[in-house]
N, C-alpha and C positions, 0 to 999 in steps of 0.2 A: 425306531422312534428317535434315536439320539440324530439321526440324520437330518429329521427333519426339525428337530429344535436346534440343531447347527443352522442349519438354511434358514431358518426364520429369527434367529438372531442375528446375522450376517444380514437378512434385510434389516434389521432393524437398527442397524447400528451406520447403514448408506445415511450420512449427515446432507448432503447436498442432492436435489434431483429436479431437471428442467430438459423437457422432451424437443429433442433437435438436434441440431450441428451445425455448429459455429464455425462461416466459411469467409473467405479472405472477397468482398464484395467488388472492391479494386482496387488499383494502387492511384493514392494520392499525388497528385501535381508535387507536393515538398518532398516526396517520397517515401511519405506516412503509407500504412494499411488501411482500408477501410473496414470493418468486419460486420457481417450477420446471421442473428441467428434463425436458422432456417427450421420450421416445425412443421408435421400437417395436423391440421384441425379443423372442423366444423367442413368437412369436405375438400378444402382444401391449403394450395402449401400457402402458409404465412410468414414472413420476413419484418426481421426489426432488426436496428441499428444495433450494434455492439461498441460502444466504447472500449479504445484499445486499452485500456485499465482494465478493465472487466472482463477483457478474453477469457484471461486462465481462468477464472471462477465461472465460467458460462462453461467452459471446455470440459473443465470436471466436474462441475453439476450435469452434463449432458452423460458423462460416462458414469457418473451416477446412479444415473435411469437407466443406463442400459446393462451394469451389473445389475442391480436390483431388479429388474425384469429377466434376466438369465435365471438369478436363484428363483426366484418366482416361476419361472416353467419347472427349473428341477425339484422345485419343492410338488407342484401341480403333479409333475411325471411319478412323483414318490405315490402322492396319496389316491392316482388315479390305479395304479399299480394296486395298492395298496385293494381299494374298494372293488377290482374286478376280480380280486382272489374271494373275498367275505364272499361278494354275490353267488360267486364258482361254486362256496360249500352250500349253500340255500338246497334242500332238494326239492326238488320238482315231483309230484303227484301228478302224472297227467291222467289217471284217473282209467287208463283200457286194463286190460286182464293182461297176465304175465303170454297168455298164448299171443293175444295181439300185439304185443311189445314184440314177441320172437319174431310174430312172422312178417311182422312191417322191416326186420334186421334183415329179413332172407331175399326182401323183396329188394334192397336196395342192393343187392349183392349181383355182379355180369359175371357168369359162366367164362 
């Protein structure tokens, strides 16, 4: 349990987050950068300018979202773990007689 309140306060403590990656669009005539940020959404990819001020803060809002989606599958992986043991102890009734439990064991068994 303490793992998974580490992982969920590490997401919650990701301050910046914007789905994409911020790519170098082309090089300018002055010999400026041009940049954008590239996302997919509503099916598909969409592109918006980046002002070269705003890089670094798109760059690390972008790895933002992608740590905080890391801990979010291992936080997922924790409690998916987690609910396939609980279900494991559940017992099962399936309700035939101990002879027909045996001999459905002997039936699945090759010589």
């Amino acid at each position: 349990m303490k793992k998974e309140q580490r992982l969920l306060a590490e997401m919650a403590s990701v301050g910046r987050m914007c789905r994409g990656k911020v790519s170098v669009r082309r090089q300018g005539k002055s010999g400026g950068e041009y940049f954008v940020l590239q996302c997919w959404s509503a099916g598909g990819n969409r592109c918006r300018y980046v002002h070269p001020a705003r890089r670094k803060a798109y760059e690390e809002a972008c790895e933002g979202y992608r740590r905080f989606m890391s801990l979010a599958e291992s936080y997922a992986d924790i409690v998916i773990a987690r609910t396939e043991k609980e279900i494991a102890k559940i017992k099962v009734e399936d309700g035939r007689t101990k002879k027909a439990r045996a001999a459905r064991g002997r039936a699945g068994r090759t010589g």
